[in-house]
VOMARSE-687086 format. One record per residue (C-alpha): x negated, y, z. Coordinates in pm, 1 decimal. Layout:
c1 / c2 / c3
X / Y / Z
...
//
This chain:
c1 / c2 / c3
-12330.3 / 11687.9 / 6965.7
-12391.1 / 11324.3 / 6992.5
-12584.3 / 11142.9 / 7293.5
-12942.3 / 10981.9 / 7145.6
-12940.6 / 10650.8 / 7135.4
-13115.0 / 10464.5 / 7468.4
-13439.2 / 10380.6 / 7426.3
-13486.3 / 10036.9 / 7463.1
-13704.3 / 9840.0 / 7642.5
-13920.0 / 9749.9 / 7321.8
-13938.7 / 10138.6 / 7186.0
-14023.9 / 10231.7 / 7530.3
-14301.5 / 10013.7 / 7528.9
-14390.0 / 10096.1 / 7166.8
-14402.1 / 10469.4 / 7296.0
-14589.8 / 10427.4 / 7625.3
-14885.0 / 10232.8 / 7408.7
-14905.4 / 10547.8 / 7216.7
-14929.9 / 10779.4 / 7503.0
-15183.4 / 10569.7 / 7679.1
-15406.3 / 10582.1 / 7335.1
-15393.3 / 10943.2 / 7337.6
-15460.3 / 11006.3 / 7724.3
-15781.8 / 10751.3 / 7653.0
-15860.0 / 11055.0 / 7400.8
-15817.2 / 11328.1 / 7628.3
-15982.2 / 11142.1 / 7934.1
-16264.1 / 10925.3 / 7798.0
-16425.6 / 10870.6 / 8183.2
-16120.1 / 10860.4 / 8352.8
-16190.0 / 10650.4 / 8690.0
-16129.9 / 10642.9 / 9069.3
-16231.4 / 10959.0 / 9170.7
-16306.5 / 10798.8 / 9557.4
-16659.5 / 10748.0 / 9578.5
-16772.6 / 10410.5 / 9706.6
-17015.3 / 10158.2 / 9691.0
-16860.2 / 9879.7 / 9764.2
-16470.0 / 9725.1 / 9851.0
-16498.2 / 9830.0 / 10219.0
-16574.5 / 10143.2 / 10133.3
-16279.3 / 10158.4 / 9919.5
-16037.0 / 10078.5 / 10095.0
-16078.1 / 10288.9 / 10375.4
-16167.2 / 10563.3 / 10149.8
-15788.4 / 10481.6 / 10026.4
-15689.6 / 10461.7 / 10364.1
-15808.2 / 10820.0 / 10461.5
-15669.6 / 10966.2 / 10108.1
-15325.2 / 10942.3 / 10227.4
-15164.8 / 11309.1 / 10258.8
-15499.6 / 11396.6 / 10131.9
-15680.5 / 11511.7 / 9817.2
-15964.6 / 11264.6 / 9713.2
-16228.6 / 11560.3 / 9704.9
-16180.7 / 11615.6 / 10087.2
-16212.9 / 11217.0 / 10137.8
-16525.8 / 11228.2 / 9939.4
-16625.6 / 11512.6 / 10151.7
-16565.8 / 11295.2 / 10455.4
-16717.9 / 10932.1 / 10375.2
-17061.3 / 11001.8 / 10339.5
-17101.7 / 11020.9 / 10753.9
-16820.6 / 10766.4 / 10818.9
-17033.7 / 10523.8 / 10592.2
-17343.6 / 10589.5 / 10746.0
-17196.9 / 10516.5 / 11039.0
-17008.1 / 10227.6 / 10990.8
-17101.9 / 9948.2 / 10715.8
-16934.4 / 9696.2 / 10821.8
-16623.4 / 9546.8 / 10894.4
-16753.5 / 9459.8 / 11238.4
-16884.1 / 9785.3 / 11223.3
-16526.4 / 9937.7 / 11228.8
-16389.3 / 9682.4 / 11441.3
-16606.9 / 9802.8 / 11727.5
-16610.6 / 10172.1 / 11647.6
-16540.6 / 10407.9 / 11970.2
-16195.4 / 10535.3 / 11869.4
-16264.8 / 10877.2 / 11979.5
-16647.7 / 10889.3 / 11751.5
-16407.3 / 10756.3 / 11463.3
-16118.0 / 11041.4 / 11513.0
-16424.3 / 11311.6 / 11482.3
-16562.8 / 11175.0 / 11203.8
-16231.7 / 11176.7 / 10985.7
-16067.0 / 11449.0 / 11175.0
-16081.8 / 11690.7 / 10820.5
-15824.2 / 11426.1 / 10617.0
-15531.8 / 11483.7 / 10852.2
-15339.7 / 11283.7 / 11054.0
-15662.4 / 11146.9 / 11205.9
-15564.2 / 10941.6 / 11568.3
-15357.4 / 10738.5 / 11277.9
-15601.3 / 10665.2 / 11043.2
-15862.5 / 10595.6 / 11313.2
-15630.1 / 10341.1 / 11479.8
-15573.7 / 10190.9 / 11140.0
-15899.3 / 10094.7 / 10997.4
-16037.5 / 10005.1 / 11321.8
-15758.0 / 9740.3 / 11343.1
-15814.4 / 9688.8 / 10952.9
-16135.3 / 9625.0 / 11050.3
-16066.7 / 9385.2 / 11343.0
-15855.1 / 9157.5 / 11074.0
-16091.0 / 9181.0 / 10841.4
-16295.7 / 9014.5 / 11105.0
-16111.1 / 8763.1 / 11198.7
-15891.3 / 8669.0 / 10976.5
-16165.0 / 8729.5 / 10619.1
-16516.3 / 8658.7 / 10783.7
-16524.1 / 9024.3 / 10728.7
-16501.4 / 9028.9 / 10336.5
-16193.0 / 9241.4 / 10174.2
-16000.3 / 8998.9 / 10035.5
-15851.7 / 8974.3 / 9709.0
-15524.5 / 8926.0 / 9669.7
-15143.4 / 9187.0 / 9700.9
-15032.9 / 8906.9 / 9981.6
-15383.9 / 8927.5 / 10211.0
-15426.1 / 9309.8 / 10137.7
-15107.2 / 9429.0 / 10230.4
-15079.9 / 9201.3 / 10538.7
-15370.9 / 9389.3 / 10656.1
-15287.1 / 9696.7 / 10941.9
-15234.3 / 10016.1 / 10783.5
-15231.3 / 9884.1 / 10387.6
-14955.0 / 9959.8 / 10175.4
-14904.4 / 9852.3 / 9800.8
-15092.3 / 10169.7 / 9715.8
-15385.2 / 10088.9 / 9883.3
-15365.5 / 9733.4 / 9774.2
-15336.9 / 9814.2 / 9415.1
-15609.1 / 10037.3 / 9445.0
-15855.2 / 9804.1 / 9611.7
-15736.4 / 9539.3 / 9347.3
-15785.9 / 9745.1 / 9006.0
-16109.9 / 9914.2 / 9108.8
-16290.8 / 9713.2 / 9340.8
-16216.0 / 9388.4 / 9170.7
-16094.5 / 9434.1 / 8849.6
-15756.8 / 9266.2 / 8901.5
-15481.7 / 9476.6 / 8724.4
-15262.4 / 9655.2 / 8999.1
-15032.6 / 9920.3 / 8897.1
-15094.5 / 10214.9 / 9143.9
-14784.8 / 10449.9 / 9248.7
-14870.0 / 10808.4 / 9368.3
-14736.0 / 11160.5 / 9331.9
-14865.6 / 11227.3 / 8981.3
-14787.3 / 10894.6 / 8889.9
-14409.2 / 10923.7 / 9001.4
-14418.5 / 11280.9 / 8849.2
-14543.1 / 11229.7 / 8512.5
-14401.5 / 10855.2 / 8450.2
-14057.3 / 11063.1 / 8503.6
-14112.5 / 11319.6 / 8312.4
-14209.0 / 11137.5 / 8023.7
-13861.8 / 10929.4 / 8080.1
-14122.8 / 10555.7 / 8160.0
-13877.4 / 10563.2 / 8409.2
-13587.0 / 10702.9 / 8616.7
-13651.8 / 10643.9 / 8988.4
-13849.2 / 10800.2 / 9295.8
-13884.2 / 10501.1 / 9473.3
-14241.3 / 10403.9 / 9455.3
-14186.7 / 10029.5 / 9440.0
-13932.1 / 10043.8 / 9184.7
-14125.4 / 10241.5 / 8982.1
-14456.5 / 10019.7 / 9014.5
-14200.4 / 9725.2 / 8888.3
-14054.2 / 9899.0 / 8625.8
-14416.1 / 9973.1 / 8468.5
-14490.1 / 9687.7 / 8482.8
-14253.2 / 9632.4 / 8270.9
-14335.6 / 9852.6 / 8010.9
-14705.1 / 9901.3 / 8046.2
-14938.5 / 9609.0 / 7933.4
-15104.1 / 9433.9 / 8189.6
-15453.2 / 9513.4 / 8060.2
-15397.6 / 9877.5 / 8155.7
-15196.9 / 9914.6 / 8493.9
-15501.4 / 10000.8 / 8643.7
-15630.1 / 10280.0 / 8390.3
-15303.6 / 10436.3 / 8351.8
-15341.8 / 10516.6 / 8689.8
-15632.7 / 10737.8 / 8669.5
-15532.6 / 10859.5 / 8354.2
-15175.4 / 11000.8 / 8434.4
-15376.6 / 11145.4 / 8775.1
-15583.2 / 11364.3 / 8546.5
-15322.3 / 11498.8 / 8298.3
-15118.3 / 11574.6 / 8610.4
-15391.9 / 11756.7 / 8773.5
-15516.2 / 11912.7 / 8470.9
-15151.8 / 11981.7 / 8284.3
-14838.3 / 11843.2 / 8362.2
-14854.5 / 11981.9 / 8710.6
-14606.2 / 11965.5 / 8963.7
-14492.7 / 12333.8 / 9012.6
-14552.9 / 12448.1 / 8678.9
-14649.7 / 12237.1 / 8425.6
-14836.5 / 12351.0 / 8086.8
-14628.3 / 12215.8 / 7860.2
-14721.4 / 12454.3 / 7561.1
-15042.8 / 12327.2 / 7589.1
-14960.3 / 11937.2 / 7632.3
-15041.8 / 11694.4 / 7401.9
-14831.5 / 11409.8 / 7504.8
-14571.0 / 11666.9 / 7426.8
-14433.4 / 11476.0 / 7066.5
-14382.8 / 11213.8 / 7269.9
-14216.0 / 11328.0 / 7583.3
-13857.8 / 11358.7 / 7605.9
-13877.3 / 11673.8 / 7824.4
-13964.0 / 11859.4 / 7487.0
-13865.7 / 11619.3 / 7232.4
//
């Protein structure tokens, strides 16, 4: 039998515009699912979510904000009180050295604000591309395409792209996703890969991306 054509860079774009209208569909109040009142608050809620779900982040922040609502705030926090307080998220004596040296740049090298740019987030100690898209697309409205686990996941299985390597795969949709949604398609792939096209066994009888997904094609 044959080998199908390659998709080209056009059809794949053609077909990822179609699976973004029917996630919209299927998650019409898809959104960050880190709670947070203001950029600060996100991106230390980001911070803490690494090797973490977002629902025991969220179950976290609410003391850790109270504490601490400022920059200067974490700048000056008593390592130890800041360990305790984010202790439930894992790898805690990390994180705590992180965002109190986050927040010491912050400090001294933003007047305290979270800046907004890729360059001045990622510069900052303890903020990857991840965090930087995050704080980008959400807090500020400045399209950032965000790479996690579901994203990876499901932007392979629905053959978007071929790679595991999170910054080649942010590049690559960008490539094929229109700027006006990097940040949305974020949130949306999270929920269909929580809700269906999980990792360990995905629902695929059940999945209505499935005309479009080469996996079942």
């Amino acid at each position: 039998m044959p080998k199908a054509p390659k998709e080209t860079l056009s059809q794949k774009q053609e077909r990822a515009r179609k699976l973004i209208k029917i996630l919209v569909k299927l998650y019409p109040d898809s959104q960050c699912s880190l709670r947070h009142e203001n950029p600060l608050q996100l991106l230390v809620s980001t911070m803490l979510s690494a090797q973490c779900t977002d629902a025991r982040v969220n179950m976290t922040t609410p003391a850790l904000f109270a504490r601490y609502k400022s920059a200067a705030d974490f700048a000056g926090a008593d390592i130890k009180e800041l360990e305790t307080l984010i202790k439930s998220t894992g790898f805690y004596k990390n994180k705590a050295k992180n965002i109190k040296a986050c927040g010491q740049a912050l400090l001294e090298r933003h007047g305290g604000q979270v800046p907004r740019t890729l360059e001045e987030l990622f510069d900052l100690p303890g903020v990857g591309r991840k965090t930087a898209n995050v704080v980008l697309g959400t807090a500020f409205g400045i399209p950032g395409m965000v790479v996690d686990t579901h994203v990876t996941r499901l932007s392979n299985r629905l053959g978007l792209v071929k790679e595991k390597d999170a910054v080649k795969i942010e590049f690559k949709l960008m490539e094929i996703i229109d700027k006006k949604h990097w940040t949305h398609l974020t949130h949306l792939l999270i929920d269909h890969g929580r809700a269906v096209c999980m990792a360990r066994s995905p629902r695929c009888d059940l999945c209505k991306l499935s005309p479009l997904c080469p996996k079942l094609i």
